[in-house]
DOMI-577259 format. One record per residue (C-alpha): x, y, z. Coordinates in steps of 0.5 Angstrom, whole numbers, plus 500, padded with zeros to 3 digits. Each point is the difference from the previous one (the first is absolute). Example, Ala and Ser with C-alpha at 12.3 -4.5 7.8 and 13.67 -1.06 7.14 Angstrom:
// residues 2
525491516;502507498;
// end
This chain:
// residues 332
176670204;496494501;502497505;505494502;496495502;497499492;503501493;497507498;493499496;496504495;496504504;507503503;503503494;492501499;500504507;507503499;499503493;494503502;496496494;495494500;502494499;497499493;505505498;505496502;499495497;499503493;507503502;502492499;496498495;499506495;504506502;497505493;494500504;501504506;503506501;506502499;500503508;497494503;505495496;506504505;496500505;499493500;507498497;503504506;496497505;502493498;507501501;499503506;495493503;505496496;493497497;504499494;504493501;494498503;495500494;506498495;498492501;494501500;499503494;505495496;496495503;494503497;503499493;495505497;503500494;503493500;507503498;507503501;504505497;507500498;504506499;506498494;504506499;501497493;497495496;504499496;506498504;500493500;503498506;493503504;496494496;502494505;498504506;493501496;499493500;503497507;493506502;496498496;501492502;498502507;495505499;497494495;499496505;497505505;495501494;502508499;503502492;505504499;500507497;507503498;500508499;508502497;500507504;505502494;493502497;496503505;500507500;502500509;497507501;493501496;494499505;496496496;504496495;506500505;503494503;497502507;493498496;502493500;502499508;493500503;497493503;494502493;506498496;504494503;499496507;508501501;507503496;506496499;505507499;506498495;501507498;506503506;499508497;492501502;499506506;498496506;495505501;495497494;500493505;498504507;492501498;495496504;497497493;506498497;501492502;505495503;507503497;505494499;507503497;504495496;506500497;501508500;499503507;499508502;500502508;494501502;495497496;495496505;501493500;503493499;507499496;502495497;508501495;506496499;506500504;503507495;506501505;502493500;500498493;504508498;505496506;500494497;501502493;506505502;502494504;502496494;503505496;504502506;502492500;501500493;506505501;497507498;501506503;498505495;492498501;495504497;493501503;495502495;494502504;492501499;498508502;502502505;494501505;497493498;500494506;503496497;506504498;501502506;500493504;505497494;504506501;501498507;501493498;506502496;503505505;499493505;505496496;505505499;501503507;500492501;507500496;502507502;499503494;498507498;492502497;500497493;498505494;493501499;496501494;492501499;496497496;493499499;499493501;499498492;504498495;501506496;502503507;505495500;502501493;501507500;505499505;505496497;504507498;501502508;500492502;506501495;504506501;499498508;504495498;497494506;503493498;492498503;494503501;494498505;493502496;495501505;494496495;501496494;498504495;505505501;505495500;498498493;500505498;506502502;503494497;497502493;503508501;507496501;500495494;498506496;506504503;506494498;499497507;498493503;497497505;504497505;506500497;501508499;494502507;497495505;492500500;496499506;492502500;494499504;493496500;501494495;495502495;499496494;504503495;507500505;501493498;499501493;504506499;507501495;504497506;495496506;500505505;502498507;495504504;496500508;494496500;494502504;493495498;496505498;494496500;501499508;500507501;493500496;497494503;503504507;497507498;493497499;500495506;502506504;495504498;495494501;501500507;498506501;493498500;501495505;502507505;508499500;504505501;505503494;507497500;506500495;503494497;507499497;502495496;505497499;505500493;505497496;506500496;499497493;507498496;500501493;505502495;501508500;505500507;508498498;506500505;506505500;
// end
């Protein structure tokens, strides 16, 4: 270990691995190069000296390659495109471009073509992560870039954070059906594991044990309108006279799998979402949803990974959410 008195240096991972220092740098810049005994030996010893976060600003100060990388789960979705662009603003400004890779089309295991070939300072000088589902471990390497996690989070991955206050809108969403009279509430969730579930789970179960209610149903769904759709029949059978969805898309989703079925929104079931895309307020019934700003969490994202050059040290940020009142809430 080096010593207290200084941060840990090249020639101390060097020194520890039992390698040159010409080695180490190849680690960082161009690892296909070095042997695959070397690499360990060296990736080891950075977590040891802790030389890893030292060499992290430097290297995005560098701006080698002159842009960052965004992790999307899925392009297609529209609610990832005001994020884009609040990143792309910022790091407009700072003069990097923005590369976008959607993770649903990398295969994540291959060696050469795989998701891991792309998180190497050879191929971006930071990453903004949107995808909460990959393996921490793909972020660990000495030559992976600055991480900053937007949005969709996963422990233990390296880095800043950035995301919307989830809890608190899941609890103000409940909240106002809770006020409009409903007691037989639905919660139509992402998957299980994601982030984002989970903290919107809490945020339901925060506004029942706040009345003294029990745990509402819940349903899993995928975050997309089909899910919401095929859903309609076990929404129904369920028999809820309101259903929180845990994005718009399902929301919609499941609003047209009602009105496919006779029933209508809000007279026959209440509808609340979370996010406010676009398509919410242009939906068959507007759709009373939480508002997160999307492109002020890019812009925040892009700013955190900025800062990173200039040697500050990883921190999370929460921000703040909204109700946004439509027409797909009724009173009983």
């Amino acid at each position: 270990m080096s010593s207290p008195s200084r941060p840990p240096k090249i020639h101390d991972v060097a020194k520890r691995a039992g390698v040159s220092v010409a080695t180490v740098s190849r680690v960082f810049s161009n690892p296909d190069i070095v042997s695959e005994k070397s690499r360990k030996a060296v990736e080891k010893a950075v977590v040891e000296t802790g030389y890893t976060l030292n060499v992290l600003g430097r290297n995005l100060r560098q701006s080698q390659v002159g842009a960052v990388l965004a992790l999307v789960p899925n392009l297609a979705n529209p609610f990832f495109s005001e994020i884009l662009a609040g990143i792309s603003e910022v790091l407009r400004d700072a003069g990097l471009n923005l590369l976008v890779l959607d993770t649903r089309q990398v295969d994540r295991d291959s060696p050469t073509h795989g998701l891991r070939n792309y998180l190497n300072r050879s191929h971006a000088d930071g990453i903004i992560v949107l995808d909460g589902s990959l393996d921490p471990e793909l972020f660990r390497s000495p030559a992976c870039p600055p991480v900053v996690q937007a949005c969709e989070w996963s422990e233990g991955v390296p880095g800043a954070k950035v995301l919307a206050d989830n809890a608190e809108g899941a609890r103000l969403a409940v909240q106002h059906l809770l006020d409009h009279g409903h007691r037989r509430i639905l919660h139509l969730a992402g998957p299980r594991q994601n982030s984002l579930s989970v903290s919107r789970a809490e945020g339901v179960g925060a506004a029942l044990s706040a009345k003294g209610l029990a745990p509402v149903a819940t349903i899993e769904g995928a975050f997309t309108l089909r899910s919401g759709r095929e859903a309609a029949a076990e929404v129904i059978e369920a028999a809820p006279t309101a259903v929180f969805c845990d994005n718009d898309e399902m929301a919609i989703g499941l609003m047209a799998g009602l009105t496919e079925a006779g029933l209508q929104v809000p007279e026959d079931i209440s509808l609340v979402g979370f996010d406010n895309i676009e398509m919410a307020a242009y939906a068959p019934v507007p759709l009373t949803t939480v508002r997160q700003r999307r492109a002020v969490l890019g812009q925040e994202a892009a700013r955190l990974l900025l800062s990173q050059r200039d040697g500050e040290q990883p921190e999370t940020r929460v921000l703040p959410v909204e109700l946004c009142l439509r027409r797909s809430v009724r009173a009983i």
